[in-house]
N, C-alpha and C positions, 0 to 999 in steps of 0.2 A: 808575829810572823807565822805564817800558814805552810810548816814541811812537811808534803808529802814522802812514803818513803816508796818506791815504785822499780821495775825492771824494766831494760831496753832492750831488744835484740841489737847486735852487729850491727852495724850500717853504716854503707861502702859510701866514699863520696868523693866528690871533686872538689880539689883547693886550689886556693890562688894563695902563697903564703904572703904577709906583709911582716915588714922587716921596716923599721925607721918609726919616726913620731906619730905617733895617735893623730895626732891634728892631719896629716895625710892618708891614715884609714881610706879615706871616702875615694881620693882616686884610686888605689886599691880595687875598693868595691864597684865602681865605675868600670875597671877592665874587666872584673869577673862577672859582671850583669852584661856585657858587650859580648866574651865568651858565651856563658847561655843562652843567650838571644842568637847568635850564630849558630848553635852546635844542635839546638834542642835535646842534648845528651842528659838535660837538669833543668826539665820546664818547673818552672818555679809554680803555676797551679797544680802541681801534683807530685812535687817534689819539696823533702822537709828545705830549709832554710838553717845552717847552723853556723854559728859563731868560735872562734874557740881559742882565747886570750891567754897566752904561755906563761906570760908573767902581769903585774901589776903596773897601769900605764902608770898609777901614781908614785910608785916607787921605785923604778926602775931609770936611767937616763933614755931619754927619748930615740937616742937609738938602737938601742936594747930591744926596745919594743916588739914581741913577736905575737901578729894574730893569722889567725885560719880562716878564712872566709868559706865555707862551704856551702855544695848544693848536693842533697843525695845521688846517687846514679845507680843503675840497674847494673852496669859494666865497667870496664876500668874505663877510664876517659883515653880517650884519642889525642895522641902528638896534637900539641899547637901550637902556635906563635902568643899566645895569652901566656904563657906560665904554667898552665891548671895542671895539677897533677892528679894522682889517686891516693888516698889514705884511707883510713877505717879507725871509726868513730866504735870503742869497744862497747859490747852487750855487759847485763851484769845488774847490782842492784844500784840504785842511783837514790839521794836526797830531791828533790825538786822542791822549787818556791817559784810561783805562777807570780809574775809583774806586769804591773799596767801601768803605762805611761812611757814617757821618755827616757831612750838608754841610757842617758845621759843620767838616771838617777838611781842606776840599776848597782851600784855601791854600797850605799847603806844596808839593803837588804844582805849583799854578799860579805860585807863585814860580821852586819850582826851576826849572819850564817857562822862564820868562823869564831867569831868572840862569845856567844851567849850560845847557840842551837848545839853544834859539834862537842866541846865540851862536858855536856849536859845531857848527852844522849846514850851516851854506851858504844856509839858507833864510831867506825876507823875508817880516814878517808883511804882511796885506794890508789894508783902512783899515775891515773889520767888527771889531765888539770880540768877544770869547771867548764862548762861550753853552757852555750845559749842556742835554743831552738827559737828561731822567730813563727809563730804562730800568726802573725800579720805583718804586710809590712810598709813603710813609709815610701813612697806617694799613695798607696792607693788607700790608706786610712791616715787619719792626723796624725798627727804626734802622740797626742794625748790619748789616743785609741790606741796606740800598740801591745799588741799583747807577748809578752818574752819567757817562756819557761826556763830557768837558771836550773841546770844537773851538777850536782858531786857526786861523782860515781867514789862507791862507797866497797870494803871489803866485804 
């Protein structure tokens, strides 16, 4: 496993939070890609793409489940009828491991991270949880094409 150890500035962004089972994520992300396509406050060719998974869909009961769908923004987002609020994604020093392929396989890496890498490194994580930056994203690359950068922002 390939960890970079690297810095983020700040970065303001708009969310759609999801609340319930992983398995309905996607309509989730369905209202928030309906929001930016409306609003162009988070044009996705020029705006990062982030993930951000509060807890373990594996270990948690499926209603438990809390993720952050975000899209950078220049400004606070605008009232809407979507949900989307404003948060801020902290600056700081971060772990990174670049992934390719299906999110759906993006666990192994993230275990090993905690079980063998963290451990073994001297370093302390810091009290944000892990986010994913999508680097590409699916329809307009395969599956098998995606590219996911995974952050533990680190003390």
């Amino acid at each position: 496993m390939n960890v970079e150890l690297t810095t983020r500035t700040t970065t303001m962004v708009a969310v759609l939070e999801h609340h319930g089972a992983p398995y309905t994520l996607n309509n989730s992300i369905q209202e928030f890609i309906a929001w930016r396509k409306a609003t162009q406050e988070s044009p996705v060719a020029s705006s990062q793409s982030i993930g951000v998974p509060y807890n373990d869909p594996n270990a948690v009961p499926a209603e438990q489940f809390h993720f952050d769908i975000c899209g950078e923004v220049a400004q606070k987002v605008q009232p809407n009828d979507h949900g989307v609020i404003t948060k801020v994604i902290p600056g700081g020093r971060f772990a990174k491991i670049r992934h390719f392929g299906s999110h759906q396989q993006m666990d192994d890496k993230i275990y090993q991270f905690y079980r063998d890498w963290l451990p073994n490194s001297g370093e302390t994580l810091n009290d944000f949880p892990l986010f994913f930056q999508y680097i590409n994203l699916f329809p307009e690359v395969p599956e098998s094409e995606l590219i996911t950068d995974i952050y533990f922002a680190l003390k």
